[in-house]
Jmol script that loads the backbone (N, CA, C; Angstrom):
load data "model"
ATOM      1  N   UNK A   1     -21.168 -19.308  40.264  1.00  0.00           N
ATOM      2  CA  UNK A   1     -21.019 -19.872  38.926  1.00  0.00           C
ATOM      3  C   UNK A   1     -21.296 -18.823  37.866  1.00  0.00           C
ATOM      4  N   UNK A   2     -21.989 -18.082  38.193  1.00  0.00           N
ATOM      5  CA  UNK A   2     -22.625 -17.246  36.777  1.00  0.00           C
ATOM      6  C   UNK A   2     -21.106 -16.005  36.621  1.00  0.00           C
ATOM      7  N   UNK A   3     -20.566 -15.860  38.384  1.00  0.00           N
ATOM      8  CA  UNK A   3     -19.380 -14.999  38.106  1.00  0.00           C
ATOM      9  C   UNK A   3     -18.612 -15.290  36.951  1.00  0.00           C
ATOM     10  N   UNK A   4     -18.410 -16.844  37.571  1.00  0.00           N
ATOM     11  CA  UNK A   4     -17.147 -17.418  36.469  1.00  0.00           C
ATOM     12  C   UNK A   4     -17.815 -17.572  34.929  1.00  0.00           C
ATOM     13  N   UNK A   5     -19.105 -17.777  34.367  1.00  0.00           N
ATOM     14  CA  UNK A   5     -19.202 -17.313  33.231  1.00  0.00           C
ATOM     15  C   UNK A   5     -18.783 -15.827  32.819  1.00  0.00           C
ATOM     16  N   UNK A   6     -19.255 -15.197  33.118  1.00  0.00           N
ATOM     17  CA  UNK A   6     -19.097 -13.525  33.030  1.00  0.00           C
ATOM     18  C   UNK A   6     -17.578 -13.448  32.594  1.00  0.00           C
ATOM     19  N   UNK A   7     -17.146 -13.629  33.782  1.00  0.00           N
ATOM     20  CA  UNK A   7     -15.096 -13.923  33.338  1.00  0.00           C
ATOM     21  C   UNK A   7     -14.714 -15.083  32.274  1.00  0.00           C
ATOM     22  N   UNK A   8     -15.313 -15.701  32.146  1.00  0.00           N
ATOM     23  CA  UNK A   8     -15.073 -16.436  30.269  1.00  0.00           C
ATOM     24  C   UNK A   8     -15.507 -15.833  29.617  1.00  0.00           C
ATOM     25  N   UNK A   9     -16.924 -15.159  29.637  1.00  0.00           N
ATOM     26  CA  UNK A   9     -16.976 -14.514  28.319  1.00  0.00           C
ATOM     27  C   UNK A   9     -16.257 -13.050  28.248  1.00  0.00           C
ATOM     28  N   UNK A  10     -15.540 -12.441  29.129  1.00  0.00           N
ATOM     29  CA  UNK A  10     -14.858 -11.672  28.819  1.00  0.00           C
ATOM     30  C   UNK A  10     -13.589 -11.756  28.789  1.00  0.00           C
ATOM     31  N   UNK A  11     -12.747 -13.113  29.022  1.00  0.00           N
ATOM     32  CA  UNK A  11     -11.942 -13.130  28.611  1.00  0.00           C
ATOM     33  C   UNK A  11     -11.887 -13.923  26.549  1.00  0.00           C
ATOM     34  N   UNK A  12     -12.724 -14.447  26.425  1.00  0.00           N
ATOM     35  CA  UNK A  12     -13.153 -14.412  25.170  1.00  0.00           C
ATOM     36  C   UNK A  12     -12.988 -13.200  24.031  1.00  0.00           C
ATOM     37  N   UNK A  13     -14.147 -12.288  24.949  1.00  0.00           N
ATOM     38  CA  UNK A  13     -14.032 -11.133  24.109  1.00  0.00           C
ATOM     39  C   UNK A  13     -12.352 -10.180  23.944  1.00  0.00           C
ATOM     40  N   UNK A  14     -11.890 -10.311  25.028  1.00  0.00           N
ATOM     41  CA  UNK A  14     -10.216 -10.049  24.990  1.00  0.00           C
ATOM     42  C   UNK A  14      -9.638 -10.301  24.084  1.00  0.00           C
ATOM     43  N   UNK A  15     -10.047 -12.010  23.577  1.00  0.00           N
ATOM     44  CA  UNK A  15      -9.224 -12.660  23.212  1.00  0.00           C
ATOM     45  C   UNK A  15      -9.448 -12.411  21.468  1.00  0.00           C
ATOM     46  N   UNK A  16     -10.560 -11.980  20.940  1.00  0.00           N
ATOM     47  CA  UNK A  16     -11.419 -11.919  19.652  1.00  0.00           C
ATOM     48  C   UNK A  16     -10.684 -10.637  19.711  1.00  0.00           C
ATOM     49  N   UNK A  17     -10.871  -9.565  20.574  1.00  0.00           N
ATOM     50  CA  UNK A  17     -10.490  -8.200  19.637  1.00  0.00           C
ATOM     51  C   UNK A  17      -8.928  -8.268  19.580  1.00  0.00           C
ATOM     52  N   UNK A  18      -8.393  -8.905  20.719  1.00  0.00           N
ATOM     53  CA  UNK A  18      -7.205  -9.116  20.192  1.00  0.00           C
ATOM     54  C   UNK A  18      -6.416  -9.951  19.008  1.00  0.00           C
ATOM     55  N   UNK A  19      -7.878 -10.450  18.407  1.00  0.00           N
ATOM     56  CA  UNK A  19      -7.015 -11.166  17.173  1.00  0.00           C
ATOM     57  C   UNK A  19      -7.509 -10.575  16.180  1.00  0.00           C
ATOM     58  N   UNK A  20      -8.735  -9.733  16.399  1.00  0.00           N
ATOM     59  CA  UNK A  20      -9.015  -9.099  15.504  1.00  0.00           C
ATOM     60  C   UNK A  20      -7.894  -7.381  15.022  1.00  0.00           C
ATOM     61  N   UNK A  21      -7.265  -7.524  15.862  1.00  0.00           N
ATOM     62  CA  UNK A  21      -6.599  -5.999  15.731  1.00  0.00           C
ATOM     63  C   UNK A  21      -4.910  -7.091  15.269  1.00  0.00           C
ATOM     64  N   UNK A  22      -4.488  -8.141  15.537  1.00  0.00           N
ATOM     65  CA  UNK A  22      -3.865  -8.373  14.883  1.00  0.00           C
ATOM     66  C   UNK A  22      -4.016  -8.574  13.174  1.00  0.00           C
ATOM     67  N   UNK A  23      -5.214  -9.370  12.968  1.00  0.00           N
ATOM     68  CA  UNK A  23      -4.922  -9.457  11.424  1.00  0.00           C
ATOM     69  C   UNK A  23      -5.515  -8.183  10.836  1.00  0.00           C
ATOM     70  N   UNK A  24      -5.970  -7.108  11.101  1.00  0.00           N
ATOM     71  CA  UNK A  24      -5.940  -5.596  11.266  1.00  0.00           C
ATOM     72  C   UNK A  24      -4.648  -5.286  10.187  1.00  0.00           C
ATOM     73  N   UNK A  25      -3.127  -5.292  11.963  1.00  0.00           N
ATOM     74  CA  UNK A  25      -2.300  -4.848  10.823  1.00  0.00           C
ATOM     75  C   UNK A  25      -1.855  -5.667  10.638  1.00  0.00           C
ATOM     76  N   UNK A  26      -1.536  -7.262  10.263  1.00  0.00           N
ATOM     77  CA  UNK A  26      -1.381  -7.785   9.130  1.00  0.00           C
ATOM     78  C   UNK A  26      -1.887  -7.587   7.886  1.00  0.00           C
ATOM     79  N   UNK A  27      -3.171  -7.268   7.718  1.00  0.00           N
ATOM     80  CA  UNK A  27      -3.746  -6.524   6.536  1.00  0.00           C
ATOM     81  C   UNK A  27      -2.894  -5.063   5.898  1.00  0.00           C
ATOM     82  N   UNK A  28      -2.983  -4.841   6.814  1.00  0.00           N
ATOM     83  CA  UNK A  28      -2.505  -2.900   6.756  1.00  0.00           C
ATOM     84  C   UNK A  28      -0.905  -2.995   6.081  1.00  0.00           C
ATOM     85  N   UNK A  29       0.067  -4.228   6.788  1.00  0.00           N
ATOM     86  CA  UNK A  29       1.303  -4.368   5.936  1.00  0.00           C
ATOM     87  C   UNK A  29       1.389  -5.378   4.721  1.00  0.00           C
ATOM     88  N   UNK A  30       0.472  -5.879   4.333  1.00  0.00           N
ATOM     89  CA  UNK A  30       0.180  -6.493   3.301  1.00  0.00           C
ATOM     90  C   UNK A  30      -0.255  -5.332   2.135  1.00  0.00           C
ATOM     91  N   UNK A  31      -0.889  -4.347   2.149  1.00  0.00           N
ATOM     92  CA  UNK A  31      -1.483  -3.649   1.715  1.00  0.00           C
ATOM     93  C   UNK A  31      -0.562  -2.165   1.341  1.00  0.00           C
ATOM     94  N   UNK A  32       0.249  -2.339   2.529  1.00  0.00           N
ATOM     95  CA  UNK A  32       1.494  -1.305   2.228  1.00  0.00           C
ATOM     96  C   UNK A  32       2.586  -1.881   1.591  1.00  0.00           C
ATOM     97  N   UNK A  33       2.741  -3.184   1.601  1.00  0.00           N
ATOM     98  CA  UNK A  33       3.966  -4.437   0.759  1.00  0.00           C
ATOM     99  C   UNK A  33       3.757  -4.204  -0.688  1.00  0.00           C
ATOM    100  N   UNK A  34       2.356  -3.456  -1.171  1.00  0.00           N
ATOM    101  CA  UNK A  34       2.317  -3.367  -2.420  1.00  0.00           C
ATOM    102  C   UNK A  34       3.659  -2.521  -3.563  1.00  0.00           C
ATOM    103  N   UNK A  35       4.031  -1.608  -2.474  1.00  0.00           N
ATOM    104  CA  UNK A  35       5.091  -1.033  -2.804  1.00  0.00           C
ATOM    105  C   UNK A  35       6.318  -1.781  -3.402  1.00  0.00           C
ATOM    106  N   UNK A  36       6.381  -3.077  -2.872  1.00  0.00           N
ATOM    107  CA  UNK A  36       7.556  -4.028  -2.907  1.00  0.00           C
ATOM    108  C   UNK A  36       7.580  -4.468  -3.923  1.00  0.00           C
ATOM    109  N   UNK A  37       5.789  -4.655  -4.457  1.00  0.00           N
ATOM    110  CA  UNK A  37       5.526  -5.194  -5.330  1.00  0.00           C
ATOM    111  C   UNK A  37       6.097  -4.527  -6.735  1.00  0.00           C
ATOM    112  N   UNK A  38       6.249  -3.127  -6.697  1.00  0.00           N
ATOM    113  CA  UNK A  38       6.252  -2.519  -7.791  1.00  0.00           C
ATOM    114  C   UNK A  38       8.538  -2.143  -8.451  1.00  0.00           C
ATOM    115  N   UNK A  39       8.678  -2.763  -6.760  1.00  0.00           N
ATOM    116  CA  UNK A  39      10.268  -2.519  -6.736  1.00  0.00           C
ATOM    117  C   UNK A  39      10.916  -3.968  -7.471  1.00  0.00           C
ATOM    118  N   UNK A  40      10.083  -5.359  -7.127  1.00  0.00           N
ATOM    119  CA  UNK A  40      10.419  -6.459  -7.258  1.00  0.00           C
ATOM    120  C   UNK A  40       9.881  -6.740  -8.627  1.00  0.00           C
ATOM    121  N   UNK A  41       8.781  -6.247  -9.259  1.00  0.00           N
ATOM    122  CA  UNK A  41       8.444  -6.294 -10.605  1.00  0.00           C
ATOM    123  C   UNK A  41       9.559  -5.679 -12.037  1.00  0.00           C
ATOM    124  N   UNK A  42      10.209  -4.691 -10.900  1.00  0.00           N
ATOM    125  CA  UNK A  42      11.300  -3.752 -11.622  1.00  0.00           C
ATOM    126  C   UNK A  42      12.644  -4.491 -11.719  1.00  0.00           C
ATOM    127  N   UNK A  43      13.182  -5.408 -10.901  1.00  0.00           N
ATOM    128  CA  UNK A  43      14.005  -6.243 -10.928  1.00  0.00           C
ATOM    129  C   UNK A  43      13.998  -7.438 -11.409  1.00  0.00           C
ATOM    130  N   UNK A  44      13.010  -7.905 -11.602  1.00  0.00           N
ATOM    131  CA  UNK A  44      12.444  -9.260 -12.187  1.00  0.00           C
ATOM    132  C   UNK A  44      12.508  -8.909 -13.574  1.00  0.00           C
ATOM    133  N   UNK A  45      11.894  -7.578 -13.846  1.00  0.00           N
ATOM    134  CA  UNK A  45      12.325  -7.368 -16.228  1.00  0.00           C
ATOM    135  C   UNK A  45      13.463  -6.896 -15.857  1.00  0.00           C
ATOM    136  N   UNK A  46      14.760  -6.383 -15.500  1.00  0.00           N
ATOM    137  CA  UNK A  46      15.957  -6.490 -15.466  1.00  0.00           C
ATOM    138  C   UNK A  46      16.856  -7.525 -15.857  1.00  0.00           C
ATOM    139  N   UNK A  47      16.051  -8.662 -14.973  1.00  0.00           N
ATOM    140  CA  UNK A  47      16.750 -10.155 -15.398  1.00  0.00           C
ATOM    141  C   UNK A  47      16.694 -10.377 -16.673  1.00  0.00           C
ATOM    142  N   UNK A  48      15.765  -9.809 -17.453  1.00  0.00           N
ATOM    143  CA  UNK A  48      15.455 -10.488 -18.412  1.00  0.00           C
ATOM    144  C   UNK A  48      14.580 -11.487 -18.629  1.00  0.00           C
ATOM    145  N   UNK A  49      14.098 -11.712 -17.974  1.00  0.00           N
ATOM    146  CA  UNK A  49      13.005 -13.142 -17.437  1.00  0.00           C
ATOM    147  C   UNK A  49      12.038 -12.816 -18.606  1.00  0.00           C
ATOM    148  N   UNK A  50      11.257 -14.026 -19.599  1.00  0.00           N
ATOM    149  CA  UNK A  50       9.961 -13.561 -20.332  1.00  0.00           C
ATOM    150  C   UNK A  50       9.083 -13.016 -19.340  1.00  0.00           C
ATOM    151  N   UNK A  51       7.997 -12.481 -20.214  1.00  0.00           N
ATOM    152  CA  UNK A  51       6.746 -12.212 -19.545  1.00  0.00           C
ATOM    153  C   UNK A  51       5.814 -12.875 -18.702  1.00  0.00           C
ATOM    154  N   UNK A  52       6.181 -14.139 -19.162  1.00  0.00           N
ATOM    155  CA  UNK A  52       5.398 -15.345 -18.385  1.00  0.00           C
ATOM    156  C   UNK A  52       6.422 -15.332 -16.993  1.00  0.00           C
ATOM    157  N   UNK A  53       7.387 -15.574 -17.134  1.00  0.00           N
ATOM    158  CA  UNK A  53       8.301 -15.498 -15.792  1.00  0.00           C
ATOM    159  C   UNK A  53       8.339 -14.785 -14.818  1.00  0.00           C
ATOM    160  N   UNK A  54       8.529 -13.352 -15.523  1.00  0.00           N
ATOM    161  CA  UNK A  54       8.211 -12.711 -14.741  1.00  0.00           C
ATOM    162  C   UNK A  54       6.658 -12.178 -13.541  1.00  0.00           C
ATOM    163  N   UNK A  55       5.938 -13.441 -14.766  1.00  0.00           N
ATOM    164  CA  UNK A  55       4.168 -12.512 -14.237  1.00  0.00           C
ATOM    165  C   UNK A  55       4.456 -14.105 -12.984  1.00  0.00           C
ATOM    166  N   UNK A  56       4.945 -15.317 -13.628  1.00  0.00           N
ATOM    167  CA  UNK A  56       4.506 -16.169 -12.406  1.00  0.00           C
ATOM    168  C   UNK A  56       5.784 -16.110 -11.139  1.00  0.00           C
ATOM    169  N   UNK A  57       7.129 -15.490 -11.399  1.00  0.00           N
ATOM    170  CA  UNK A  57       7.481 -15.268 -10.025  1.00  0.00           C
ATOM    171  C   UNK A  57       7.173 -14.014  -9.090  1.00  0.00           C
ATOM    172  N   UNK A  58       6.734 -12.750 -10.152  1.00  0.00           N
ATOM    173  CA  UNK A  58       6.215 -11.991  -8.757  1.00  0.00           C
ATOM    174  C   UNK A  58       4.954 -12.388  -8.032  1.00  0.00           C
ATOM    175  N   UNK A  59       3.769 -13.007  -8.963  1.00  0.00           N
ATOM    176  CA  UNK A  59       2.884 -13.369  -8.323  1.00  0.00           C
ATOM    177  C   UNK A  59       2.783 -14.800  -7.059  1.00  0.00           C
ATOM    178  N   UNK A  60       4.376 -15.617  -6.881  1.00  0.00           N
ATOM    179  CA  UNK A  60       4.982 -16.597  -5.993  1.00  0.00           C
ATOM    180  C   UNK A  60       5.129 -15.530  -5.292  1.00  0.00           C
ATOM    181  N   UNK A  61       6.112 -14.806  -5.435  1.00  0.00           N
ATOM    182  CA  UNK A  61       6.850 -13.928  -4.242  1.00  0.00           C
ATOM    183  C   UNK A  61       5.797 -13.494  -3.685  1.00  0.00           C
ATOM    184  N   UNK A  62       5.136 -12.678  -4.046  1.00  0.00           N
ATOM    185  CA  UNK A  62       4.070 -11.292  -3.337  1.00  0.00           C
ATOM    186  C   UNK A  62       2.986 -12.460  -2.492  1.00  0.00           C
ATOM    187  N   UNK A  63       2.772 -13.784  -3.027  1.00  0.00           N
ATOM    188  CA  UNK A  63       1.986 -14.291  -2.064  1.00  0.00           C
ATOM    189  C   UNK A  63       2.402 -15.158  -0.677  1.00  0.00           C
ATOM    190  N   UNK A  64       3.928 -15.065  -0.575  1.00  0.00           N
ATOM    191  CA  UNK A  64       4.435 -15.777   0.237  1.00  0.00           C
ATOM    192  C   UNK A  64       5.149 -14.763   1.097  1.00  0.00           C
ATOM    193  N   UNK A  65       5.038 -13.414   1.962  1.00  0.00           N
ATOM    194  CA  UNK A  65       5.595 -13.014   3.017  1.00  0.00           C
ATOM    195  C   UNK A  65       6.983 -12.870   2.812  1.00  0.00           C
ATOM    196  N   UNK A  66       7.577 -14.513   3.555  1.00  0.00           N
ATOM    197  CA  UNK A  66       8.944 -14.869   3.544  1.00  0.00           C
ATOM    198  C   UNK A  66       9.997 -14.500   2.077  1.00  0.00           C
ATOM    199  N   UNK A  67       8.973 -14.830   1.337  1.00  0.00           N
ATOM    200  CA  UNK A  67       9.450 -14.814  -0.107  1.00  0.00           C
ATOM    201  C   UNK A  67       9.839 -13.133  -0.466  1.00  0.00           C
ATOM    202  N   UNK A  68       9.528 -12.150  -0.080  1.00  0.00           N
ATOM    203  CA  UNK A  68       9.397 -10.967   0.069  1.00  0.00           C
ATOM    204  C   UNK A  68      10.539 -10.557   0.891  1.00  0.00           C
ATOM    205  N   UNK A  69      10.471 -11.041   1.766  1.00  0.00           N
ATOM    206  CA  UNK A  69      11.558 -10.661   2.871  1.00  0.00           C
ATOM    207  C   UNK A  69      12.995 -11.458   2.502  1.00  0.00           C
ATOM    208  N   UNK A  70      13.220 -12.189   2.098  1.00  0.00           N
ATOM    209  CA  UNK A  70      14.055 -13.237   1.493  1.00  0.00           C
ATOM    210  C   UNK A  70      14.903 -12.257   0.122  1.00  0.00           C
ATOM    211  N   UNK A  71      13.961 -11.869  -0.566  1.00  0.00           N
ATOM    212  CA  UNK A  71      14.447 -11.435  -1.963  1.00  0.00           C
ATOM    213  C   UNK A  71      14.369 -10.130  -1.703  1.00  0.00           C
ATOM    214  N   UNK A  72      14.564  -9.393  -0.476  1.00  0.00           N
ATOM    215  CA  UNK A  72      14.789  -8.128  -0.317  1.00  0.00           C
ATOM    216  C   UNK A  72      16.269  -8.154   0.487  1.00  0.00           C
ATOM    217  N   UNK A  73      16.100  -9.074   1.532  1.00  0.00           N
ATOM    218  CA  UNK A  73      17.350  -9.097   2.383  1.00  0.00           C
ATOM    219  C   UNK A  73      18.679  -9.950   1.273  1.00  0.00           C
ATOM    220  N   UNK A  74      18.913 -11.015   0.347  1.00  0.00           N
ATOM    221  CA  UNK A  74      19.997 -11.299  -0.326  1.00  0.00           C
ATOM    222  C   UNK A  74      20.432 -10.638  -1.206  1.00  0.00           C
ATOM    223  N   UNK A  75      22.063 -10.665  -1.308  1.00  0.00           N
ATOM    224  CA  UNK A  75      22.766  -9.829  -2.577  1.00  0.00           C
ATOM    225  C   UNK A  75      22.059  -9.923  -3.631  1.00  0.00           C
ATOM    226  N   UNK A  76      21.803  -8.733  -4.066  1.00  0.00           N
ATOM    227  CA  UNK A  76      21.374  -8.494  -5.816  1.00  0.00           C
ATOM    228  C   UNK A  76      21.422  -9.977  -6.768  1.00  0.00           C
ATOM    229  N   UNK A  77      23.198 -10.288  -6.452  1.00  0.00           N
ATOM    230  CA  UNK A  77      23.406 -11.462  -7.345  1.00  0.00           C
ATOM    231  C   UNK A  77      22.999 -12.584  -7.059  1.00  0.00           C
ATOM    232  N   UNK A  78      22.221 -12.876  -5.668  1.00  0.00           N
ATOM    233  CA  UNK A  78      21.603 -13.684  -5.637  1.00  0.00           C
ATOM    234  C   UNK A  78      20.176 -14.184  -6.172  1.00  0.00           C
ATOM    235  N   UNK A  79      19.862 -12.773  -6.049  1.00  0.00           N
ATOM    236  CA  UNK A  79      18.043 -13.016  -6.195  1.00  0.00           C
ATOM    237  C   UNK A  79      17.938 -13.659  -7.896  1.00  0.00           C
ATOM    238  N   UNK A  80      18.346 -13.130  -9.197  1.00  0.00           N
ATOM    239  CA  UNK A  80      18.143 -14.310  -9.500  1.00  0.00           C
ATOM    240  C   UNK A  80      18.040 -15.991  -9.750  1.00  0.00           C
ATOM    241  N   UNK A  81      19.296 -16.391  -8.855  1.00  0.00           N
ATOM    242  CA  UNK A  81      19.024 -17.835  -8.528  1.00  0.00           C
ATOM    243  C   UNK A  81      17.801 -18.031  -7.724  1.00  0.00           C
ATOM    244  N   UNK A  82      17.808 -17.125  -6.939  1.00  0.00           N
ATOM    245  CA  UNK A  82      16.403 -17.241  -6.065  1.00  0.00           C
ATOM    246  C   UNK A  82      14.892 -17.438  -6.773  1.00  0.00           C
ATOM    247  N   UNK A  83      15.000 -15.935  -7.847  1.00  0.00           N
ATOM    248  CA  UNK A  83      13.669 -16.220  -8.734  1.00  0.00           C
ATOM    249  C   UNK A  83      13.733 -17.591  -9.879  1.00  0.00           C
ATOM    250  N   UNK A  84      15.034 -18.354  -9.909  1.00  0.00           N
ATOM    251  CA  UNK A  84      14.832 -19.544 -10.395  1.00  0.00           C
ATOM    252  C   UNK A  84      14.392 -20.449 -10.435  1.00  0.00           C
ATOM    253  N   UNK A  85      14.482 -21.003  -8.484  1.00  0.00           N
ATOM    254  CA  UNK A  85      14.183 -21.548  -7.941  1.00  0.00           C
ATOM    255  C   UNK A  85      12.734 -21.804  -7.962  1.00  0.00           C
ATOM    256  N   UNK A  86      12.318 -20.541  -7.242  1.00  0.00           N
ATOM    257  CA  UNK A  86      10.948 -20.303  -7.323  1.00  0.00           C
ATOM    258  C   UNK A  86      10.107 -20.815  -8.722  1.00  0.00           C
ATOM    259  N   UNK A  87      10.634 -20.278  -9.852  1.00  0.00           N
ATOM    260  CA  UNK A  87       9.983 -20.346 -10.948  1.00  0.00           C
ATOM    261  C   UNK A  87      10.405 -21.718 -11.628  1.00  0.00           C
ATOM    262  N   UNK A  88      10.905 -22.776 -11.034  1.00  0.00           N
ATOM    263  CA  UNK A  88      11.153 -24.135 -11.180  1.00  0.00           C
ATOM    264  C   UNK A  88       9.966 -24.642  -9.977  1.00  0.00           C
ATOM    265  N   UNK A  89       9.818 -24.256  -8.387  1.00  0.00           N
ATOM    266  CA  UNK A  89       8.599 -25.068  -7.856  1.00  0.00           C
ATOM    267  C   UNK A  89       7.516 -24.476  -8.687  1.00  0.00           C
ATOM    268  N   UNK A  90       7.426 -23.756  -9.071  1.00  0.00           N
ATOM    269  CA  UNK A  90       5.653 -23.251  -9.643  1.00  0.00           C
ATOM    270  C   UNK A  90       5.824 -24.041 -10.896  1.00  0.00           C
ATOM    271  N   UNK A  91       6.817 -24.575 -11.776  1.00  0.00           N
ATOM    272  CA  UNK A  91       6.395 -25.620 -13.062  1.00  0.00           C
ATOM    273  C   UNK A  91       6.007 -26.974 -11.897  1.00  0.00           C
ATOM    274  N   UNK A  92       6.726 -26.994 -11.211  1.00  0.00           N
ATOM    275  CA  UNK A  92       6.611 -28.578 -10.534  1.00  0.00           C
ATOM    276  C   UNK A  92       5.626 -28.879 -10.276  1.00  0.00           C
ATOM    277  N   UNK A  93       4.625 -27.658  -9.707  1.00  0.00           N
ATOM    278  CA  UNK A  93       3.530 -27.560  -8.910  1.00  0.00           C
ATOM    279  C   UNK A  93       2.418 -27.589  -9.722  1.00  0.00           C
ATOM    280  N   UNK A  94       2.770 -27.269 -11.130  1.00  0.00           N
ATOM    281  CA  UNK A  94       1.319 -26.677 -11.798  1.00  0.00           C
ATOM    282  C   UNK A  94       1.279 -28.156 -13.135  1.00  0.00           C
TER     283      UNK A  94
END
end "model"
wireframe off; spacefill off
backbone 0.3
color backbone group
């Protein structure tokens, strides 16, 4: 019996550093996404969007991942319907 503890708690510990080294680099590309931040801020005053618009859809985008990856991967001419969208749920929401 005490074997089979020994082998839970080390498969435990397996299991902790392995989640610990995942949100690791999830951190690490969150932290390097900042870059995106400064490309998507640059396209957002392009639109023309006020200041308020622009401050509440990059701060939607940059906190949602998908939202990032979304408005990087569609045509140019899309992304502003996209930041529309967005900046229509954040009135809905707030």
């Amino acid at each position: 019996m005490h074997d089979g503890m020994i082998e839970i708690a080390s498969s435990f510990k397996t299991m902790f550093e392995q989640s610990f080294e995942q949100v690791r680099l999830i951190s690490e590309r969150l932290v390097q996404g900042n870059d995106d931040g400064k490309d998507i801020a640059l396209e957002l005053k392009q639109m023309g969007l006020s200041d308020d618009d622009q401050l509440d859809a990059l701060t939607h985008i940059l906190e949602k991942p998908q939202y990032v990856v979304m408005f990087k991967s569609i045509d140019s001419s899309l992304r502003e319907t996209f930041v529309r969208r967005i900046l229509r749920e954040v009135r809905i929401h707030h």
